[in-house]
N, CA, C and O atoms as a Tinker XYZ file with bonds, in Angstrom:
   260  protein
     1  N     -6.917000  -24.310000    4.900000    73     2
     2  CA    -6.703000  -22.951000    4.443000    64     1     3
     3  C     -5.207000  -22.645000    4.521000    63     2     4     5
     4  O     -4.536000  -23.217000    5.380000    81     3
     5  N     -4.693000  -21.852000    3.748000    73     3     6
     6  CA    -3.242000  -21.738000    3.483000    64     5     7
     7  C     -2.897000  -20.474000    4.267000    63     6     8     9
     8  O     -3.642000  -19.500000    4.155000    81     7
     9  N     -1.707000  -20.415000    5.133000    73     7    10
    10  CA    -1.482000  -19.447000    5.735000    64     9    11
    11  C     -0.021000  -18.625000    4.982000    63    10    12    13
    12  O      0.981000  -19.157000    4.504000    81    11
    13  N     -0.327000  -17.333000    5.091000    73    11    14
    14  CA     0.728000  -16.360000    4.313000    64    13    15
    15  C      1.142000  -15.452000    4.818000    63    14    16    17
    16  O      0.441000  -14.748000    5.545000    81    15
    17  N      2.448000  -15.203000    4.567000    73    15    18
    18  CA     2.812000  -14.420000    5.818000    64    17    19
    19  C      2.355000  -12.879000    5.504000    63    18    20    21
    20  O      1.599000  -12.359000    4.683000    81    19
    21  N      3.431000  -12.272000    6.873000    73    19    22
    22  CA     2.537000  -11.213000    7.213000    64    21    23
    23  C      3.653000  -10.105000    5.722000    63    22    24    25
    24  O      3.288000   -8.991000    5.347000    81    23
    25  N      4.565000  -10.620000    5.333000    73    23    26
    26  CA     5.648000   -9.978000    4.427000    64    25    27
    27  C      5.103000  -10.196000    3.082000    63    26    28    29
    28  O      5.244000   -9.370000    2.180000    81    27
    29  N      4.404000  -11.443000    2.932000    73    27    30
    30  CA     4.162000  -11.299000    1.278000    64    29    31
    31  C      2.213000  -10.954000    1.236000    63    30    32    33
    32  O      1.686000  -10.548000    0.200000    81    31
    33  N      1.352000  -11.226000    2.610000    73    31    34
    34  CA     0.496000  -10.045000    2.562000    64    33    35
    35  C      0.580000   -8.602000    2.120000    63    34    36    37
    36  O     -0.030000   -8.183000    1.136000    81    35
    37  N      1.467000   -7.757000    2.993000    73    35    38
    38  CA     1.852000   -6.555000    2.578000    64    37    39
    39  C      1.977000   -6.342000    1.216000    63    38    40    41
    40  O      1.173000   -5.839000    0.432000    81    39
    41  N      3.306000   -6.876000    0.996000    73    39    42
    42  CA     3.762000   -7.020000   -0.476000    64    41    43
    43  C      2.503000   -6.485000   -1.826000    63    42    44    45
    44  O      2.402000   -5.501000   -2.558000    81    43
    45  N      1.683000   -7.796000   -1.606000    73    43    46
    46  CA     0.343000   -7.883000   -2.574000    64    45    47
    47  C     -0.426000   -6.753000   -2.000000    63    46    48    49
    48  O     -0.909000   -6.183000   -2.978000    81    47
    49  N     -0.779000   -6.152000   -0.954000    73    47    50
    50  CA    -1.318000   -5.322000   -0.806000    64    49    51
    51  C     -0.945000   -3.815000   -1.190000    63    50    52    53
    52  O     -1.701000   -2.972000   -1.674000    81    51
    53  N      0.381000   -3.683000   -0.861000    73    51    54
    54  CA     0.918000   -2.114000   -1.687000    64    53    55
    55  C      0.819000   -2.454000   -2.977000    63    54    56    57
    56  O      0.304000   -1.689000   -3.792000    81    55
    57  N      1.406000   -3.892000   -3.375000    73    55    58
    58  CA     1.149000   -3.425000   -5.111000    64    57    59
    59  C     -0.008000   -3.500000   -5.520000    63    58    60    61
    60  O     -0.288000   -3.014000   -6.616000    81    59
    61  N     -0.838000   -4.044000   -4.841000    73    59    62
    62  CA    -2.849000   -3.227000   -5.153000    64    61    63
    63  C     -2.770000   -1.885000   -5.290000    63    62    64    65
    64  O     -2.867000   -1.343000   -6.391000    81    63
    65  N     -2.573000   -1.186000   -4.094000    73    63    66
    66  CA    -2.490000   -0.068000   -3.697000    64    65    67
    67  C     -1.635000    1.125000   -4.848000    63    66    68    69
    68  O     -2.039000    2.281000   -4.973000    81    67
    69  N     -0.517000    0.615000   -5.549000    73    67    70
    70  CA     0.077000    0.895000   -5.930000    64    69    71
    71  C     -0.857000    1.218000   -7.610000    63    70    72    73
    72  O     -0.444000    2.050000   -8.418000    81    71
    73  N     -1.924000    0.503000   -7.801000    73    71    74
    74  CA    -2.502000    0.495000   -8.604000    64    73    75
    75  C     -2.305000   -0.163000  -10.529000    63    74    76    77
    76  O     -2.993000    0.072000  -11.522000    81    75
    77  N     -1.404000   -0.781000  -10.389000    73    75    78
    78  CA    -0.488000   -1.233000  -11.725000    64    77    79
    79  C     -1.724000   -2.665000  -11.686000    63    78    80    81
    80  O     -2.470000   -2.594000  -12.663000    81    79
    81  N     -1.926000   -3.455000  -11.083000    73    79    82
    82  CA    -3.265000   -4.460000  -10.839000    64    81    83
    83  C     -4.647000   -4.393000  -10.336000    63    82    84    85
    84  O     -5.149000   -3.452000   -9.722000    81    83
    85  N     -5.249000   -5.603000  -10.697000    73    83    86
    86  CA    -6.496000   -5.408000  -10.386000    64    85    87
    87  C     -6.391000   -6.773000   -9.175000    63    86    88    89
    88  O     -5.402000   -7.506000   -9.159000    81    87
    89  N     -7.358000   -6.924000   -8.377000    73    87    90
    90  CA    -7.566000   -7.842000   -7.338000    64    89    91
    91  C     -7.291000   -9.396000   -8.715000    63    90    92    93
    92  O     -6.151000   -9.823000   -8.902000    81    91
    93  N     -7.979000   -9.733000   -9.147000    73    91    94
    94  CA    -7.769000  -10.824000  -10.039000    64    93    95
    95  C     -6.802000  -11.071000  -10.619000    63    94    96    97
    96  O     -6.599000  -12.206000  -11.050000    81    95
    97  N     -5.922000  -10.039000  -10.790000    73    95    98
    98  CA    -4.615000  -10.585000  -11.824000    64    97    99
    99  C     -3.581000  -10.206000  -10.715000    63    98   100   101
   100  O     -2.429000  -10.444000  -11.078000    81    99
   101  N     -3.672000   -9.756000   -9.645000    73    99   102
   102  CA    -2.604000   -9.884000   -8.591000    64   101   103
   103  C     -3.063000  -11.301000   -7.867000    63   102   104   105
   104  O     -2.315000  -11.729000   -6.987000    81   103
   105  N     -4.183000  -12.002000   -8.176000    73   103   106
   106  CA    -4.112000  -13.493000   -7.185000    64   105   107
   107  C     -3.690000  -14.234000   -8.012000    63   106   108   109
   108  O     -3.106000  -15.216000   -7.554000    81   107
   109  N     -3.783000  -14.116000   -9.630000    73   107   110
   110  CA    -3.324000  -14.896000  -10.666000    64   109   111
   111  C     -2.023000  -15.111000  -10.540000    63   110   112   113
   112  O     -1.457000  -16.172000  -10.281000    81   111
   113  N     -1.448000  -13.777000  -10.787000    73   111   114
   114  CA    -0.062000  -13.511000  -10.635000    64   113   115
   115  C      0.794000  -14.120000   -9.811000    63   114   116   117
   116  O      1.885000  -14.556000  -10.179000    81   115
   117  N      0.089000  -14.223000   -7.970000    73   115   118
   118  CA     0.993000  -15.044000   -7.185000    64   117   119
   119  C      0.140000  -16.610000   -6.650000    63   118   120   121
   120  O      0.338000  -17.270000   -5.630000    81   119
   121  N     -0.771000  -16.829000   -7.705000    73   119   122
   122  CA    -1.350000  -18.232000   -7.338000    64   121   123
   123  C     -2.499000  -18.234000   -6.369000    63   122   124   125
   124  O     -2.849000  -19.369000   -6.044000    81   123
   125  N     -3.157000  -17.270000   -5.841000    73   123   126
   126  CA    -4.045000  -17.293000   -5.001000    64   125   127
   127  C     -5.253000  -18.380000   -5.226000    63   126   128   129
   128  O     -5.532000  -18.536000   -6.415000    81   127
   129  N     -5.870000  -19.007000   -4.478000    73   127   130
   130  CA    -6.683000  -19.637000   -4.793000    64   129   131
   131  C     -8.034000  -18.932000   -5.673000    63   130   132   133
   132  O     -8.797000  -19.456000   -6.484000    81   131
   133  N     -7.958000  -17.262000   -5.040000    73   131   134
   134  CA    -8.967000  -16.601000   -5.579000    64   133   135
   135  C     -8.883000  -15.326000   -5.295000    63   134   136   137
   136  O     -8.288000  -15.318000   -4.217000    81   135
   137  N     -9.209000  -13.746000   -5.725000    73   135   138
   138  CA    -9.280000  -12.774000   -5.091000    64   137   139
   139  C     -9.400000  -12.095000   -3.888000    63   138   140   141
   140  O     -8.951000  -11.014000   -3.506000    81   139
   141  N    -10.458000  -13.386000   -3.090000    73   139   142
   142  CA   -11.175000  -12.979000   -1.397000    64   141   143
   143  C     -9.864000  -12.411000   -0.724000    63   142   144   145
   144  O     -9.601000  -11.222000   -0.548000    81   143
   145  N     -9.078000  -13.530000   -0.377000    73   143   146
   146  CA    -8.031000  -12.966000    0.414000    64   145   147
   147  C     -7.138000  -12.050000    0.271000    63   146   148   149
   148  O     -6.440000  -11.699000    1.222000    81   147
   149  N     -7.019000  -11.499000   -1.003000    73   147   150
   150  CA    -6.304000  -10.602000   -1.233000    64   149   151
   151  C     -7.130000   -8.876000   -0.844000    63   150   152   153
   152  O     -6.586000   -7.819000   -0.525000    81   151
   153  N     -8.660000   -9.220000   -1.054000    73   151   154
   154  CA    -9.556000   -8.443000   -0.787000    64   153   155
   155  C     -9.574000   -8.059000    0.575000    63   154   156   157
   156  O     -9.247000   -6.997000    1.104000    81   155
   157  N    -10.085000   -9.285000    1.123000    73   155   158
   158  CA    -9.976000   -9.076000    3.221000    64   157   159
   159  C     -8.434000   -7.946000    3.543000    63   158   160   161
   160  O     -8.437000   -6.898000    4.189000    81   159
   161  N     -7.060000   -8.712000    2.741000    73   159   162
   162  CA    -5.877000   -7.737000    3.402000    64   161   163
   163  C     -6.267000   -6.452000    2.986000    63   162   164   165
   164  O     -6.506000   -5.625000    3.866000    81   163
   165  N     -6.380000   -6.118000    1.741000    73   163   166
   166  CA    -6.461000   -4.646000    1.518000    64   165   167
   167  C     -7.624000   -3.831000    2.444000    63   166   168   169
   168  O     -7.553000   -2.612000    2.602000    81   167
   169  N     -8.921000   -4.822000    3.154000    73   167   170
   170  CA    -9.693000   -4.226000    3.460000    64   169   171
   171  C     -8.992000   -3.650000    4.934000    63   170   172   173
   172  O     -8.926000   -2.579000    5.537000    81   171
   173  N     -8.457000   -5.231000    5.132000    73   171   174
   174  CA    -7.837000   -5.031000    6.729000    64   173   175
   175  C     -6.594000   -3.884000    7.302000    63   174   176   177
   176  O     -6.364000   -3.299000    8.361000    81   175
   177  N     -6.068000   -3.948000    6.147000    73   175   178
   178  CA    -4.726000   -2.864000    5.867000    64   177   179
   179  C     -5.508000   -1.428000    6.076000    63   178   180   181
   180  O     -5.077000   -0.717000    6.984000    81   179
   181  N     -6.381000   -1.053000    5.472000    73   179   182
   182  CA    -6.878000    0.237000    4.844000    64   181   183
   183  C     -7.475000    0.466000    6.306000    63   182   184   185
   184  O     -7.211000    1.483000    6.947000    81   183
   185  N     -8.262000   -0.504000    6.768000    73   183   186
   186  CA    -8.844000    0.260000    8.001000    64   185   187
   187  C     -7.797000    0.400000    9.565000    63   186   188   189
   188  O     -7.757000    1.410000   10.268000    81   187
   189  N     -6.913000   -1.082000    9.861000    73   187   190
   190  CA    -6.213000   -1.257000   10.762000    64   189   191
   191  C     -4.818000   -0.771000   10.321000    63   190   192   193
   192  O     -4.105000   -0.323000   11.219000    81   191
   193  N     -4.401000   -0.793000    9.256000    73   191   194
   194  CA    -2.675000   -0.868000    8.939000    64   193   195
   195  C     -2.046000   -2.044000    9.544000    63   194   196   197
   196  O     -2.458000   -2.892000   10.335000    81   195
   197  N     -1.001000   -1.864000    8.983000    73   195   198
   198  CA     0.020000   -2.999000    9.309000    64   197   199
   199  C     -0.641000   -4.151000   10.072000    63   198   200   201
   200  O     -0.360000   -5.344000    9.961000    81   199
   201  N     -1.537000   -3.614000   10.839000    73   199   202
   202  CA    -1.705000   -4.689000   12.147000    64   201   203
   203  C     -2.873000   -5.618000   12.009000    63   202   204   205
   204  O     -3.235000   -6.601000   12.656000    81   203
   205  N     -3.394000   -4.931000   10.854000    73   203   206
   206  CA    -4.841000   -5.564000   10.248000    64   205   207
   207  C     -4.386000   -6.890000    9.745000    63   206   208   209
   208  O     -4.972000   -7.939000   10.012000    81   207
   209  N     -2.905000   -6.765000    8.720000    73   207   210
   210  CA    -2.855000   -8.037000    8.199000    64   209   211
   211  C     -1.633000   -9.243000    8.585000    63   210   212   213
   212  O     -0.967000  -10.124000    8.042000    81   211
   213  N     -1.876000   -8.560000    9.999000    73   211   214
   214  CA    -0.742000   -9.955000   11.060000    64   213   215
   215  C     -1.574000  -11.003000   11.313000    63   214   216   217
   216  O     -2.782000  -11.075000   11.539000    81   215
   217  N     -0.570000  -11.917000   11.218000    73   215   218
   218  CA    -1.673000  -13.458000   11.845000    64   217   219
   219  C     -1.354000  -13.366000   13.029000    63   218   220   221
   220  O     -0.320000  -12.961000   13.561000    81   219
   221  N     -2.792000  -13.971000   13.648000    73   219   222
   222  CA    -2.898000  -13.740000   14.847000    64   221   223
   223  C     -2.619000  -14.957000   15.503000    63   222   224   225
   224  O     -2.607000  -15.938000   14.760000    81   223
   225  N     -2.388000  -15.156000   16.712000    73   223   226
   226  CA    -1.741000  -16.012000   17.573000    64   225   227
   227  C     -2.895000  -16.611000   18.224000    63   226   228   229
   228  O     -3.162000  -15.935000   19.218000    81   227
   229  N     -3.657000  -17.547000   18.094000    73   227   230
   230  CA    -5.024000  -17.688000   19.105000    64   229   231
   231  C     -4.827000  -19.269000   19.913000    63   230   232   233
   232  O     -4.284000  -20.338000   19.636000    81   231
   233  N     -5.468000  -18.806000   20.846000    73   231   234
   234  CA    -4.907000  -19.930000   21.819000    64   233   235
   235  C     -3.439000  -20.867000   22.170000    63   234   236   237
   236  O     -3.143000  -22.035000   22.425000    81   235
   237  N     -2.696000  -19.408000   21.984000    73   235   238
   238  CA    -1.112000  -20.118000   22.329000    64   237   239
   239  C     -0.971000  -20.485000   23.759000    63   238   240   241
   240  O     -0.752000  -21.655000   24.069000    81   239
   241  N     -1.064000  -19.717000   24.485000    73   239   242
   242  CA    -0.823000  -19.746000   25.966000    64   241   243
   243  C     -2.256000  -20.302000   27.078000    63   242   244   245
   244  O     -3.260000  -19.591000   27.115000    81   243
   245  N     -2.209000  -21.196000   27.656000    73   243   246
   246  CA    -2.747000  -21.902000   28.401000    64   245   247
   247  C     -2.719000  -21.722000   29.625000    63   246   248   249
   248  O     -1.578000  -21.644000   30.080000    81   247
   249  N     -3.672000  -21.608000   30.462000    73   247   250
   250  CA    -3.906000  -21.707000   32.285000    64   249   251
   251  C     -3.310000  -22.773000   32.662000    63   250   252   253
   252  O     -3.435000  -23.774000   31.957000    81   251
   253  N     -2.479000  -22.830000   33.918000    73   251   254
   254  CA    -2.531000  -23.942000   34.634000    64   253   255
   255  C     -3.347000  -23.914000   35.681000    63   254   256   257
   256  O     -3.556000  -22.937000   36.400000    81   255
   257  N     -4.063000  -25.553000   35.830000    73   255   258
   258  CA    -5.145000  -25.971000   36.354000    64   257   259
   259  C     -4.545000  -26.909000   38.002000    63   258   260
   260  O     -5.370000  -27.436000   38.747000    81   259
């Protein structure tokens, strides 16, 4: 799975928002494999903001044993 940052998430998401596109011709537009992900940010944006569409850090930091 391709990871994207948290700057050109946004990006695609205000210009959804912005309304000049539709989910399909904004994934066309920047190569998306498909609409989904562009769908999940706007969903994630709309309910969390900003923070919805940060990648998250999972299992960086480790216990010592």
């Amino acid at each position: 799975m391709a990871k994207y940052s948290e700057e050109f998430k946004l990006k695609l998401v205000t210009e959804y928002l912005d309304g000049h596109l539709g989910y399909k011709s904004l994934a066309k537009k920047y190569n998306l494999p498909s609409k989904t992900p562009l769908q999940d940010w706007v969903r994630a944006y709309k309910t969390q903001g900003i923070e919805g569409i940060k990648r998250r850090e999972i299992n960086k930091a480790y216990s010592v044993q």
